[in-house]
N, C-alpha and C positions, 0 to 999 in steps of 0.2 A: 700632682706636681712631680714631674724627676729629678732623681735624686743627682748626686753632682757624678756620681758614675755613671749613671745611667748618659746624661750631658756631654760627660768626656766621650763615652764609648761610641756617640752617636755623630759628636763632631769627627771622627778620624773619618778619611776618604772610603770610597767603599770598596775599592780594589783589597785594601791595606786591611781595613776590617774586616774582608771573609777573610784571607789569610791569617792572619793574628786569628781570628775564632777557631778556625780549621786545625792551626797548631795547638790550640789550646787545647781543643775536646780532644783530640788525637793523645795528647799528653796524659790528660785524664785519665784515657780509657787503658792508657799502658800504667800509670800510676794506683789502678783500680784493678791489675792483671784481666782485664776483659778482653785484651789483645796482649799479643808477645810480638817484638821489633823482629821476630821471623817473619810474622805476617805481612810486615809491614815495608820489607825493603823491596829494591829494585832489582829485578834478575829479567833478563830477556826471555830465555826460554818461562821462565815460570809465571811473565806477563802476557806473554803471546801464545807461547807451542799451548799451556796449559789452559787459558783462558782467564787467568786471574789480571783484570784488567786494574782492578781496582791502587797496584801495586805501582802505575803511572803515575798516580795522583799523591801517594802516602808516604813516599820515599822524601818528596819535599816538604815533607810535615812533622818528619819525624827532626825531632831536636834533642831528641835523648829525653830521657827525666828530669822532674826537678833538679836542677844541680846550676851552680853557677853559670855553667858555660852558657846553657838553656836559658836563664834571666837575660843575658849579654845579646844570645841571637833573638830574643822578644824586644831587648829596647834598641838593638838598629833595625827590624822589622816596625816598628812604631813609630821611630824617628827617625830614619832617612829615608823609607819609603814614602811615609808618608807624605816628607817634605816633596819628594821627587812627584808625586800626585797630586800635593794642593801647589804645589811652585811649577816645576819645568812642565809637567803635565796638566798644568791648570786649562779647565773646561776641554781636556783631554780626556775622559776615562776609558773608552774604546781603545785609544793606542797605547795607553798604557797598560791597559792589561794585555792587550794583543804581544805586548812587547815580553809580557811575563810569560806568555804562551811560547812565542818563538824562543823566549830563552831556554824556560824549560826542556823542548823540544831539543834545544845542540848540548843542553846539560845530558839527556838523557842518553846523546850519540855517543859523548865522547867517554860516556858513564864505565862502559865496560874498556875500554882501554886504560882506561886510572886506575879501575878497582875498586872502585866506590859505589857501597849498595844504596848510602843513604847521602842525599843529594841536598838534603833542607839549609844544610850550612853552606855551601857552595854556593845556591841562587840568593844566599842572604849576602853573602862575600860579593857574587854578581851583581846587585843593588849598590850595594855601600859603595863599591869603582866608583859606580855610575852618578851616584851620588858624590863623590869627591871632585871627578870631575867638573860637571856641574855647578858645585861651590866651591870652587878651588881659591876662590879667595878670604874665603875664613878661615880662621884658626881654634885649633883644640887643644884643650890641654888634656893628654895624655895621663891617666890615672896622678894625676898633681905633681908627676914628675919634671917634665919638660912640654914646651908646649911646638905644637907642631902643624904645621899648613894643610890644610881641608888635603889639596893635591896629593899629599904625602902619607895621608892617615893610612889608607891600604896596606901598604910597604912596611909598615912600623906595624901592623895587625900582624903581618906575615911574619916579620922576624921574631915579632915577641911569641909567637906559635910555636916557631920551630928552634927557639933556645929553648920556652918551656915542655914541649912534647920531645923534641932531639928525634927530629925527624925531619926528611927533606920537603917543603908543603907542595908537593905538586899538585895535589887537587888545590890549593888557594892560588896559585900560579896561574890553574887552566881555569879558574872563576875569573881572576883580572884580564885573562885576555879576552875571557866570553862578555865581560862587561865592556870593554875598550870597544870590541868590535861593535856593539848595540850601541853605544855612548857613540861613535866615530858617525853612525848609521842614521842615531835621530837627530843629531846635532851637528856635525860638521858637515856630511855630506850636501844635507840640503842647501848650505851659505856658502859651496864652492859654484864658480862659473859653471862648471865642464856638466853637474847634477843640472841644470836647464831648471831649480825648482823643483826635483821631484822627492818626493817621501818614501824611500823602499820599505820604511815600516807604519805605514799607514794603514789603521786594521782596515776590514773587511763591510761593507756596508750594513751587513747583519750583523755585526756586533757592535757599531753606532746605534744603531735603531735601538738595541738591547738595553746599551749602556746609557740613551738618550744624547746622542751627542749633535752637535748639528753640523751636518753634511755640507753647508754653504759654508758654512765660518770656517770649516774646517779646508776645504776646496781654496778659499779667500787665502788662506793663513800656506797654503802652497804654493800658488801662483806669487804672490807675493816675496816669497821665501829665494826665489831665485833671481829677482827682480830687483831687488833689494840687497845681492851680494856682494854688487860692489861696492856701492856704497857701505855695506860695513864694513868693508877692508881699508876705502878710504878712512872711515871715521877710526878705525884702528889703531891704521899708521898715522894720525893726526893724534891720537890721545898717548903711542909711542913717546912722542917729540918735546912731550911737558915736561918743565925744566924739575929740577929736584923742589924747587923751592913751593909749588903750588903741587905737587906731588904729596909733600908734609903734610900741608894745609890741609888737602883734599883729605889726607888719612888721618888728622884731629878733629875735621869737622864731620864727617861720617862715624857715628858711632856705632851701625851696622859690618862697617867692613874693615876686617882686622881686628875685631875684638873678639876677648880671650873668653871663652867657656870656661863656668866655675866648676862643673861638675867632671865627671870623668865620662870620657868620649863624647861629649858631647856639643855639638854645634849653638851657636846664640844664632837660637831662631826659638820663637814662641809663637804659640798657638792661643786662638781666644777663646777664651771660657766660656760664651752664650754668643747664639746668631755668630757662626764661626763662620758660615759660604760665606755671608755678604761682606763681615771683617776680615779673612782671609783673602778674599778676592779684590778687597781692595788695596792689603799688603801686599799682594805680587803683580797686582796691576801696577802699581807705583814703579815696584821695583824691577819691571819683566825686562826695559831696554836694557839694566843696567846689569843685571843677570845673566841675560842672551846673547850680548853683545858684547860683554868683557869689556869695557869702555866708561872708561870716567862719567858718573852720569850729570846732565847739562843742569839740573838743579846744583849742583854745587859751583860748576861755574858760574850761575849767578851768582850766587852766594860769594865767590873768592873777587868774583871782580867787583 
């Protein structure tokens, strides 16, 4: 029988789990001095001229040692990754990791112009954007001080960085614009008119078959996508127009949206403790229009009328 770790460890998404494992033995093996974080960073000439390939892969693993900051980038790698893979990415895992791929990849371009050897914190900061936007209608409260809109979380991560290091954050700057731009690419593009429906980050057919993804649902879920754009813009500007008074309603009778996180940084979103795909996927199937859509979802308007 497994035990409840074993349970947890095997419910997170699989994208989210090799990474979380990948940082973790990487962590290990520096806490163990089996490797030194010389080895382990990012240098062009010393990944390419020299051959050490391995130096692509290790720089977004590297999270420093045990130390606070290390705990903090393990539980938004846990928790908002993984939301973004059983939620906006649900029965996605090819695009989502494709999506970790191409990020990587403009992490790595833009790598020697910041000056940044070690990149692990950066595609976690690229995540968390991507994740706020995505949920931008919840709210967290911020280490129990004030509480603050999912939209805003980034922004408030940034400043509290740079009064506590007294430095300017430009690598967290060029992490939100690298997520904004991925985030604009899987989500907004496809639900404008002028996108005709298409996916510019739709992986690769060899890495559906990998990932097990299905090629038609996926095919279905684009055609659709553009077909379907105006009418979300209508239903938009129709969910606009609600007066204050069923606006309230709407936000006492939803205990999902707008409510406050007890813990610190942390979103009110749970996860189920046994048979999580088939209870997971029925939590974001319920909630997928209401998530994707930005739009008052029509169960509460039965519910108010």
């Amino acid at each position: 029988m497994p035990t409840p770790i074993e349970e947890w460890y095997f419910q997170i998404p699989t994208c989210t789990r090799i990474y979380m494992t990948a940082t973790v033995v990487l962590t290990l093996a520096l806490q163990l001095e089996w490797t030194t974080p010389f080895q382990v960073f990012y240098n062009y000439d010393y990944a390419f001229s020299r051959g050490q390939y391995w130096r692509v892969f290790t720089t977004f693993l590297y999270m420093g040692k045990f130390s606070l900051e290390w705990l903090l980038n393990m539980y938004f790698i846990i928790q908002y990754c993984r939301d973004l893979e059983e939620g906006s990415f649900l029965n996605r895992p090819a695009d989502f990791a494709w999506l970790l791929i191409l990020m990587c990849i403009i992490l790595l371009v833009v790598a020697p112009y910041l000056g940044f050897i070690y990149l692990g914190s950066l595609l976690v900061s690229s995540m968390t954007y991507m994740w706020s936007r995505f949920y931008s209608y919840l709210f967290i409260n911020f280490m129990g001080l004030f509480t603050v809109s999912a939209a805003y979380f980034p922004w408030v991560m940034l400043a509290f960085s740079s009064v506590v290091e007294s430095r300017w954050p430009k690598g967290e700057l060029a992490a939100i614009g690298v997520g904004h731009v991925f985030w604009f690419l899987s989500e907004e593009w496809p639900r404008r008119v002028e996108s005709g429906g298409s996916r510019p980050l739709r992986a690769p057919k060899v890495l559906c078959k990998l990932l097990h993804q299905d090629l038609d649902e996926d095919a279905d879920n684009v055609d659709n996508a553009g077909a379907g754009d105006q009418q979300h813009t209508d239903d938009h500007d129709a969910g606009m127009e609600y007066d204050a008074g069923r606006a309230d309603a709407a936000a006492s009778t939803d205990s999902g949206v707008g409510e406050e996180s007890s813990a610190p940084f942390t979103a009110p979103t749970t996860h189920a403790s046994s048979g999580s795909s088939s209870s997971t996927a029925t939590r974001y199937s319920e909630n997928s229009e209401a998530v994707q859509r930005r739009v008052p979802r029509p169960d509460l308007d039965a519910d108010l009328d």
